[in-house]
PAGU-793485 format. One record per residue: residue in three letters; x, y, z of N, C-alpha, C in turn. Coordinates in steps of 0.2 Angstrom, whole numbers, plus 5000, padded with zeros to 4 digits. Each point is the difference from the previous one (the first is absolute). Layout:
% residues N
alaXYZXYZXYZ...
END
This chain:
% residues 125
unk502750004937499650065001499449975003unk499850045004499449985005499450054999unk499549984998499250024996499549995006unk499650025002499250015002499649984994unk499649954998499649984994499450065003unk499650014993499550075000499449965005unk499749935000499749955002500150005007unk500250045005500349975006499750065002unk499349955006499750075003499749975008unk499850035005499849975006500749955003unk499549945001500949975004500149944993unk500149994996500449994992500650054999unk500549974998500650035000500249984993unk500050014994500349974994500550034998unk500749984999500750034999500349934994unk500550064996500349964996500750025003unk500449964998500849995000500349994993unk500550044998500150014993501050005002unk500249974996500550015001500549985006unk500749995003500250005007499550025006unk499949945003499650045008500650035004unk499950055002500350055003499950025009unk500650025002499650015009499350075002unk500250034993499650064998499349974999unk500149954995499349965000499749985004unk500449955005499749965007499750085004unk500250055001499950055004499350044995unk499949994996499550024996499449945002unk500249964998499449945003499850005008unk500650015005499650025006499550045001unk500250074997499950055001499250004997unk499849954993499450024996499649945005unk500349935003499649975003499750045008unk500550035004499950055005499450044999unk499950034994499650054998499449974998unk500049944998499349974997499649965009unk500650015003499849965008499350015004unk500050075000499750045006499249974998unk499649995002499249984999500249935000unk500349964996500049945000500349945006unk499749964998500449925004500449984995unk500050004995500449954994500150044995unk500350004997500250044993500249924997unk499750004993500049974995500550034994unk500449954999500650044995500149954993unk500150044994500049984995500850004997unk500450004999500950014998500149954994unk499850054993500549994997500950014997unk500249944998500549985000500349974993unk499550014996500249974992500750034998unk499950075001500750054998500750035006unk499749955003500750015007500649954998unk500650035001500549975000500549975005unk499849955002500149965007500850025001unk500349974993500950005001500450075003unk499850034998500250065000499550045005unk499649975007499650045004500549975005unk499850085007500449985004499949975007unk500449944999500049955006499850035007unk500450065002499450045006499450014999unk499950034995499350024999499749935002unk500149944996499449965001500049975007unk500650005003500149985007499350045004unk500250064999499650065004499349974997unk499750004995499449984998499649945003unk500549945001499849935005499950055004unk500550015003499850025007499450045003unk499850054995499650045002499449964998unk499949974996499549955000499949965004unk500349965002500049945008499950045006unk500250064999499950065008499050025000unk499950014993499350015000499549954997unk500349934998499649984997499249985003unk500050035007499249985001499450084997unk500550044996499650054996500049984993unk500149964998500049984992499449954999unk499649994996499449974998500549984993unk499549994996500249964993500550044996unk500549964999500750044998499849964991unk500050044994500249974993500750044997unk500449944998500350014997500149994994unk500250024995499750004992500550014998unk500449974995500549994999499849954993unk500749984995500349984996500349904998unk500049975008500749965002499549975002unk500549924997499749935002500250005009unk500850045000500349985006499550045005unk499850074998499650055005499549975002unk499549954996499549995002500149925004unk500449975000500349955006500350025007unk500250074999500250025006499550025002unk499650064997499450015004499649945004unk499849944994499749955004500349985008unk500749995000500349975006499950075005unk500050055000500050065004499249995002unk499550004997499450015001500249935006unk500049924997500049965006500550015007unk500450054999500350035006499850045005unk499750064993499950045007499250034999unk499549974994499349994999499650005006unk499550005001499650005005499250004998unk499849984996499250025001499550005001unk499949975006499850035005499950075005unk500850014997500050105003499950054994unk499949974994500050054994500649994998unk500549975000500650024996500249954996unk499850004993500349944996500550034994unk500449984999500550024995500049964992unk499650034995500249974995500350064995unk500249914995500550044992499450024995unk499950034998499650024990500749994998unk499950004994500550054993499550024999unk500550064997500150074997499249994996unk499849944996499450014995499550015004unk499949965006499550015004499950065005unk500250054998500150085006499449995002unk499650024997499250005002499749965005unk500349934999499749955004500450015007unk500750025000500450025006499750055006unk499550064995499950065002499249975003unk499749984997499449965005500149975005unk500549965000500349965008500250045004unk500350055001500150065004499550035002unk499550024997499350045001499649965003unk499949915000499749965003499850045009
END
């Protein structure tokens, strides 16, 4: 299931993922990033992930999700992901040296779940 956090105002986009990701989902996520777009250069996004169920999300959806990522990623500023996992916060790392940049505003980092607050600060930066 795909959420809008209450915290998510101007160009800050804060969603959670609960459960299987869905192509409903990824269509909800364009639709909430598109919508937060208009006035801004960057939209900064927050995505929790503690309560998403990888195994069971669907491999299009995340296809579609890359993709529409790497199509706009010169509108993305600080992306946090906040999450549970020794592995989530290794892959983020190796992602951020991929496709990070800050220089243009776009860095990608992991919190856990303990540190929300401190996730929801980096997006607001």
């Amino acid at each position: 299931m795909f959420t809008i956090l209450d915290k998510s105002q101007g160009n800050v986009l804060g969603v959670e993922i609960s459960g299987p990701y869905t192509k409903e989902d990824e269509s909800a996520f364009e639709k909430a990033f598109e919508d937060a777009l208009p006035g801004h250069d960057k939209i900064h996004i927050l995505v929790k992930i503690d309560k998403m169920d990888i195994g069971h999300s669907s491999v299009g959806a995340i296809f579609k999700d890359s993709h529409y990522a790497l199509k706009n990623l010169d509108k993305f500023g600080h992306l946090a992901i906040v999450g549970n996992s020794a592995v989530e916060k290794a892959l983020i790392t190796m992602d951020n040296k991929l496709l990070g940049n800050a220089a243009k505003g776009r860095v990608e980092k992991y919190f856990d779940v303990a540190d929300l607050d401190t996730a929801w600060a980096f997006v607001n930066e």
